[in-house]
C-alpha positions in Angstrom: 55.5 94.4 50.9 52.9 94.5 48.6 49.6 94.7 49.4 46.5 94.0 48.0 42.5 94.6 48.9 39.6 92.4 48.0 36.3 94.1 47.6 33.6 92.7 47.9 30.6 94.6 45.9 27.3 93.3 47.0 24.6 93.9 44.1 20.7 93.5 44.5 19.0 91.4 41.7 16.1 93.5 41.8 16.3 97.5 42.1 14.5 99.6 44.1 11.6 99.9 41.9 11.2 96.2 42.0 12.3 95.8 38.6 14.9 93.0 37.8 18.6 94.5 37.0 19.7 93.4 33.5 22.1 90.9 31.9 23.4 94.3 30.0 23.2 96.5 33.1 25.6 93.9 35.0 28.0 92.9 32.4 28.5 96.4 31.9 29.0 96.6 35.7 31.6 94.1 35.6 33.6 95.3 32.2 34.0 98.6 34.1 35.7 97.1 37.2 37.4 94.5 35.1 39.0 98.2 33.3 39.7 100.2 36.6 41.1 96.8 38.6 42.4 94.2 35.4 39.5 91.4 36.9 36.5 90.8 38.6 34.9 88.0 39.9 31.1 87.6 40.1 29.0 85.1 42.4 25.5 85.6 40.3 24.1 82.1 39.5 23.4 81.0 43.7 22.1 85.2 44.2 23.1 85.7 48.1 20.0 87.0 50.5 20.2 89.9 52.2 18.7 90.9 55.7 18.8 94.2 57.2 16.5 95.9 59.8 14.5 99.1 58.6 12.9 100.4 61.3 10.1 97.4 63.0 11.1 95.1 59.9 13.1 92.9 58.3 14.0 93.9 54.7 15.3 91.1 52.0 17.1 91.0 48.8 18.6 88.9 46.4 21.7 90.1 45.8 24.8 89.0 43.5 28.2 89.6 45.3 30.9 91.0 43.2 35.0 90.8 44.1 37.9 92.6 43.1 40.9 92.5 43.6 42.7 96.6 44.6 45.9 97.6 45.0 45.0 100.4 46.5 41.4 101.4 47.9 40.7 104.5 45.8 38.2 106.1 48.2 37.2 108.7 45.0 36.5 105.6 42.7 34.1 103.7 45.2 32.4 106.9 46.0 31.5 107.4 42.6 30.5 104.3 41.9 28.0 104.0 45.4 26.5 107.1 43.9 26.0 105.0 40.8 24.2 101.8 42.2 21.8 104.4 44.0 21.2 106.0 41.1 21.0 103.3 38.4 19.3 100.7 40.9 17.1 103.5 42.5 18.7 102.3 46.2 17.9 104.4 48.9 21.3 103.3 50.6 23.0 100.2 49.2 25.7 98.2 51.8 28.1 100.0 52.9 30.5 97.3 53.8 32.8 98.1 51.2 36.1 100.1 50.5 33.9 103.4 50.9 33.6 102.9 54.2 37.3 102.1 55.4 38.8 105.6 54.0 
């Protein structure tokens, strides 16, 4: 049986400066996963909000969501590249509802 993961790579619109993330920035985003995986499929035009509790508030984002489409879940590749979106969108601690997580 083949099998086959979708990933789902959700992407804030703004970093964590506050700063907007670039046209450049994210079509280079999506080239790279369209190398590693042969596709990817962005939802950027609608931008998804998030909500998540940081201590006594509520936190929001706009955020882009990003699939692709894995045959296999590559835990050393998703590492990398959650150490990336913290470091090139200055997140303290992006979602972690991706392939990271299920290792």
């Amino acid at each position: 049986m083949n099998r086959s993961y979708v990933v789902q790579i959700l992407v804030p619109k703004e970093t964590g400066k506050g700063e907007p993330v670039s046209k450049e920035w994210f079509d280079k985003f999506l080239q790279k996963l369209t190398d590693e995986f042969g596709g990817a499929t962005s939802y950027i035009r609608a931008p998804a909000k998030g909500l998540w509790r940081s201590g006594d508030t509520t936190e929001r984002d706009d955020i882009a969501v990003v699939e692709v489409m894995a045959a296999k879940l590559a835990p050393e590749f998703w590492r990398s590249l959650r150490e990336r979106l913290e470091r090139e969108l200055s997140q303290e601690d992006p979602i972690k509802r991706n392939a990271w997580d299920h290792q």
